[in-house]
N, C-alpha and C positions, 0 to 999 in steps of 0.2 A: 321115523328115526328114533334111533333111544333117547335115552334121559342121560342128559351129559352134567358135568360140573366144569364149569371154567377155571382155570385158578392164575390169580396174579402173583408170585412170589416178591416177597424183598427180605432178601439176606446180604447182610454185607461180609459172612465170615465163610470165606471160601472154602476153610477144609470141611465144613459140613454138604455144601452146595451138590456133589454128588451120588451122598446118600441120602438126602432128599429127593433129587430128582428122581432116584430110584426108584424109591417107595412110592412115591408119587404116580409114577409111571405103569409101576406094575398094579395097578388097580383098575380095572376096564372101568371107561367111563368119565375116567377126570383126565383133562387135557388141561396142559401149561399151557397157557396164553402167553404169559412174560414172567423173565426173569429179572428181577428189577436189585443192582448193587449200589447204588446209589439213591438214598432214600429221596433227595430231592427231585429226581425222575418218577417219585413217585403219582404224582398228582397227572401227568400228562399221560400215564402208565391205563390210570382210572379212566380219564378222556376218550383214550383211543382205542379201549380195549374191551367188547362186552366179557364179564365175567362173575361169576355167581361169588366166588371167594377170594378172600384177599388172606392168602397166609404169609405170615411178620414173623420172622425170625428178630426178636429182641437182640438180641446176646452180640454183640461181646461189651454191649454199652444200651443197655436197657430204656433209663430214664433221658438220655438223647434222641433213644429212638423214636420214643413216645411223645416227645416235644413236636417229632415231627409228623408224626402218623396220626398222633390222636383229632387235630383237628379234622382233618382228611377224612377219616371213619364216621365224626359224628356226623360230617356233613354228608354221606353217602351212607349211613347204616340204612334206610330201607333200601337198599338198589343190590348192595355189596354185603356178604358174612364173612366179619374178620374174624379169623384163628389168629391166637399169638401162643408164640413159643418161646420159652425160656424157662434157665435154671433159678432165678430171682425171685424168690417168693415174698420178699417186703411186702407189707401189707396197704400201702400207700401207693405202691405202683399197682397192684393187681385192682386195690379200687377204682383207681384213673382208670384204666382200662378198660373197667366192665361199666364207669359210667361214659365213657366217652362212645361204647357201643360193641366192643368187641363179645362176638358171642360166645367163643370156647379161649380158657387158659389150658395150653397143657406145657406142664413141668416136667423138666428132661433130667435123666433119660427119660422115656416111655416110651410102650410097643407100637410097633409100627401098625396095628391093629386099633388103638387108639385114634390116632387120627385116620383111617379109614374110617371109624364108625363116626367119626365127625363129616366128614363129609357124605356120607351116608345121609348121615340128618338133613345135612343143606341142598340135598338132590330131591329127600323127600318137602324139604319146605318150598321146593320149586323148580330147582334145578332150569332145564330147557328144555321141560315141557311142552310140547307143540311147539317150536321151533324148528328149523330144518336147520340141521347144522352137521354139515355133510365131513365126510372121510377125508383123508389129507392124506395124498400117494407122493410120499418124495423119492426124486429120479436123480440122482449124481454118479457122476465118472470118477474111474479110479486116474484118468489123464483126459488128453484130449483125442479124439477119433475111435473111442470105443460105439459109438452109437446113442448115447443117452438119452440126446434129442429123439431120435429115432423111439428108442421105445416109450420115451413121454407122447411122445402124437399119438403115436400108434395105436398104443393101452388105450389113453384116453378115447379116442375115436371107439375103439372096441369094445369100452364099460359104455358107452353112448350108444349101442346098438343090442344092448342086451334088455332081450323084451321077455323074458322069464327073471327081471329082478324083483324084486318085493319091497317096492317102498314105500310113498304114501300115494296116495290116490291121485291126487291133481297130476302128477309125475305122468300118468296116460301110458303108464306100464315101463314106461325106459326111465332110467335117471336121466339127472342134470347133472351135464359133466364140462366145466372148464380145463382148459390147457394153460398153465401158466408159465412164462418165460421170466426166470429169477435170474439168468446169465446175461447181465446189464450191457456187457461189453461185447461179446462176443455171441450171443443166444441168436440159434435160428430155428425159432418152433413156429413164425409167421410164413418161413421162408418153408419150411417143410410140409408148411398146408397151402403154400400160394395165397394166405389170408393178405389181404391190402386192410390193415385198419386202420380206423382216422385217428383213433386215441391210443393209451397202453398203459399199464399198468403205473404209467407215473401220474398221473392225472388221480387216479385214487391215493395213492400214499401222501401225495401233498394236499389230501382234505381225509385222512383216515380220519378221522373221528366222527367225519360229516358224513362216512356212506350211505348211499338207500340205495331202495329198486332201481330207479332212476339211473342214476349214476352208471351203477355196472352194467345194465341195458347198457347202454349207449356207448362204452368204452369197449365192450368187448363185440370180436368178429366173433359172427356167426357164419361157421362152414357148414357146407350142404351136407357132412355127416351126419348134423345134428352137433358136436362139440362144438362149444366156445373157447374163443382164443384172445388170454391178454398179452401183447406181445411186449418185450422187452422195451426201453426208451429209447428212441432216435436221434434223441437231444444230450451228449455227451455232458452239458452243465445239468440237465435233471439228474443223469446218474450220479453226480455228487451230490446232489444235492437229499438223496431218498437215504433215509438213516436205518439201521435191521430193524428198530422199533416200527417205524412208519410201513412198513415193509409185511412184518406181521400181525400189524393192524389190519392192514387192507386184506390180507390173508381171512384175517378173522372175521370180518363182514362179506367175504366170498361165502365161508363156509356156512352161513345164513342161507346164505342165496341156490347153492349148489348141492346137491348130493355126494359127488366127488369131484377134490381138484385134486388133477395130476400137475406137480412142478417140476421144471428141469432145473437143477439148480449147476453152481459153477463148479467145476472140480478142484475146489475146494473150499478148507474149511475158515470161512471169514465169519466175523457175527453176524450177518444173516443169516447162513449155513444153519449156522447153531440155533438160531432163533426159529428157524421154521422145524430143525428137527425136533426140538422142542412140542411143538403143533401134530407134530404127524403121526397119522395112525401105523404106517407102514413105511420104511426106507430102502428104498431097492438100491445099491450096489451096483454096478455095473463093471465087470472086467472081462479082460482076453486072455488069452490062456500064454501068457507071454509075463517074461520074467519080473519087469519092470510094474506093470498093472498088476501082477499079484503081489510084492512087496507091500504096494501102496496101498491094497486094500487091506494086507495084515495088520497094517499102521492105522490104518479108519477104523476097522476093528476094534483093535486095541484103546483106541483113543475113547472111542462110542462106550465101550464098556468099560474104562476109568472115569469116566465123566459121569455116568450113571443113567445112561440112557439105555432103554430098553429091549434087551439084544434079541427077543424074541418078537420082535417087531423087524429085524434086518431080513431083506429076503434077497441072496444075493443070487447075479445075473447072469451068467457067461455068454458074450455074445462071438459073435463069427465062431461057432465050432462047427468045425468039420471030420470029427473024432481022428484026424490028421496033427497031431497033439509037439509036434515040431519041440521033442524031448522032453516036454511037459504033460505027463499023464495028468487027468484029471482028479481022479484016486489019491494023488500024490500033495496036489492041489488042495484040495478037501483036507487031507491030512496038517498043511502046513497053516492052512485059516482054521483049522478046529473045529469045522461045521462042514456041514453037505450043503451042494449049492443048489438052489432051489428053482432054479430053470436055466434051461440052454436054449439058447436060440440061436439056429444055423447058418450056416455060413452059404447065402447066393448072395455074390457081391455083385453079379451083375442085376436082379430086382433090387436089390438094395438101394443101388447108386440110382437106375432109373430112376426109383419112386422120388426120392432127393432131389434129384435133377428137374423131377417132372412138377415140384411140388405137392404130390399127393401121396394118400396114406394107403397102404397095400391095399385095402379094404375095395378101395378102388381101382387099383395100378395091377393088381395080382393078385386076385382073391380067392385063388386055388391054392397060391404056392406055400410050400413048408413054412416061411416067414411070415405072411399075415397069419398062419394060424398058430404058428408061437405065440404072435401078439395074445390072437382070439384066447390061446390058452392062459394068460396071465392074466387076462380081463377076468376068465370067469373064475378063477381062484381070486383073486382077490373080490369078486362080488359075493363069493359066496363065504370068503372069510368073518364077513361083518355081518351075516345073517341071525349071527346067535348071540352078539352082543347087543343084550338091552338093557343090562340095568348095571350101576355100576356096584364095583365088587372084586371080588379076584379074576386077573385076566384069564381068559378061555384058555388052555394049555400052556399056561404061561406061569412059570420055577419063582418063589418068592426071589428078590434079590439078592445078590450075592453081596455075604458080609464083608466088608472089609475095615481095615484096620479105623476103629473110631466109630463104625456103623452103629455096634450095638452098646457103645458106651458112653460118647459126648451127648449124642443126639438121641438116640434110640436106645430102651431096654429091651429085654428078648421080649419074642411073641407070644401072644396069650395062647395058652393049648385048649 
């Protein structure tokens, strides 16, 4: 696997928040673990979350924030590399600072090239080195009955039978591929493999901190494709009870364990949502060529790329086409999202609904027809998407991010040439 950078953020000053994440993001290699707005969430943040850096946005109240973070770093400076950022060059707060452990100050503006090459550093002082710390494929609808579920099994079962992947050795030539059910209320990724589990993903979020081998052995169903399946909670008092933090915790000790999870998450966007898009290497889209599911995904769009999330990471989905486009060209479609959609998957509603019905994954229900091999086609583009990331840096075909008002002056000066 590459060499990753974990990162924990804490900023409490929102109009920077997503041009950080930005920049952040568009650097192959370093993954948000948490975004942490409340520094007293900080400490539980450390707990549950492995992660190589802790970047501290000081600002808009410095010496508060240091009262609260500085113990936290010195008690965690060998585990954790803190970055702190701010405009406050007192000389009295930067020495607290750098005695309490923090290893880079950098003073804003600066390029966003700057702190790349800081994290640079802390991938080469260790990074996740020999670690396995696999891909994170999120699967969300633009409503309900597009199929989401459907392509989360499916893919997953499909990246689980690919025996030309190149990973690492123990792996026996295939990945390690969990299916995760994030749709607490309504999610049927157990029901769509016929998995009977005895545990499910609530059982880890209420000991994120505590994961091991152990643990996710025994929680998750093992289907005769080879995929792992954690299914959603049965116990309507644990879904209140699992908070987005704990949620992405467990998330994060999956991707130890896993080469890729595939998650179906809810159709829509609650702090979970956010919290795992955050985590994820890629975000699949899902819509129909119908008036109503393309509004909604112009609006996730839109929202994905005001928030500062990664848009060259969105791969979106169109399923049921039957080039039968029921006064909705496709062309038209493409035009009104501002992107080309980057897979179709066709419309037999009656293998469809079988497989559903029968429990199982085309792979086995139908393993001629046009739809398993839609799936097959998404598995092996996204396997073979991560081929060529290995260190981190600038993303593989991926546009610096887009400036927007405040990017290159509260927070960020222009880039070094």
């Amino acid at each position: 696997m590459s060499k990753n950078v974990r990162v924990i953020i804490v900023n409490t000053d929102e109009e920077v928040s997503a041009d950080l994440r930005a920049v952040l993001l568009s650097i192959s290699g370093v993954k948000i673990v948490a975004e942490i707005d409340e520094p007293a969430l900080l400490p539980q943040a450390l707990d549950s979350f492995p992660a190589e850096a802790l970047l501290i946005h000081l600002d808009p109240a410095p010496a508060a924030m240091m009262d609260v973070v500085a113990p936290l770093i010195e008690a965690r400076k060998n585990r954790v590399s803190a970055i702190a950022m701010t405009e406050d060059k007192d000389p009295d707060l930067l020495l607290r600072a750098l005695r309490c452990g923090v290893k880079d100050i950098l003073h804003k503006p600066f390029p966003p090239d700057q702190l790349r090459d800081v994290l640079l550093r802390v991938a080469g002082e260790g990074g996740t080195t020999g670690k396995r710390l696999g891909r994170l494929i999120s699967v969300v609808g633009t409503g309900g009955g597009v199929g989401a579920t459907q392509i989360a099994t499916n893919v997953g079962v499909e990246i689980a039978q690919l025996d030309t992947w190149k990973g690492q050795p123990e792996s026996g030539g295939r990945p390690r591929v969990a299916v995760v059910d994030l749709d607490f209320r309504t999610g049927q990724v157990a029901t769509q493999l016929d998995a009977q589990p005895t545990y499910t993903i609530a059982e880890l979020c209420e000991t994120a901190e505590q994961i091991d081998t152990q643990m996710i052995e025994r929680a998750v169903y093992k289907h005769p494709t080879g995929v792992h399946v954690l299914a959603r909670p049965t116990d309507i008092a644990q879904i209140e009870r699992i908070s987005a933090g704990q949620c992405a915790g467990a998330l994060a000790a999956l991707q130890e364990h896993y080469d890729y999870l595939v998650v179906d998450l809810p159709a829509r966007f609650d702090p979970t949502t956010r919290a795992v898009f955050d985590m994820s290497d890629i975000y699949m889209l899902a819509f129909q060529l119908l008036v109503p599911y393309v509004r909604t995904a112009d609006r996730m769009l839109q929202d994905l790329l005001n928030t500062g999330y990664a848009m060259d990471r969105v791969k979106l989905v169109c399923t049921r086409y039957d080039g039968s486009t029921g006064y909705l060209e496709l062309s038209d479609v493409e035009a009104t999202l501002k992107r080309k959609v980057d897979f179709l998957i066709p419309s037999e509603w009656k293998t469809s609904a079988g497989a559903v019905n029968m429990g199982s994954p085309l792979l086995l229900m139908a393993p001629k027809s046009k739809l398993r091999l839609a799936y097959r086609a998404i598995a092996t583009a996204i396997a073979s998407s991560g081929q060529d990331d290995d260190q981190p840096g600038a993303a593989p075909g991926s546009a610096a991010p887009v400036a927007r008002k405040g990017l290159f002056g509260g927070l960020f000066a222009g880039s070094k040439t």
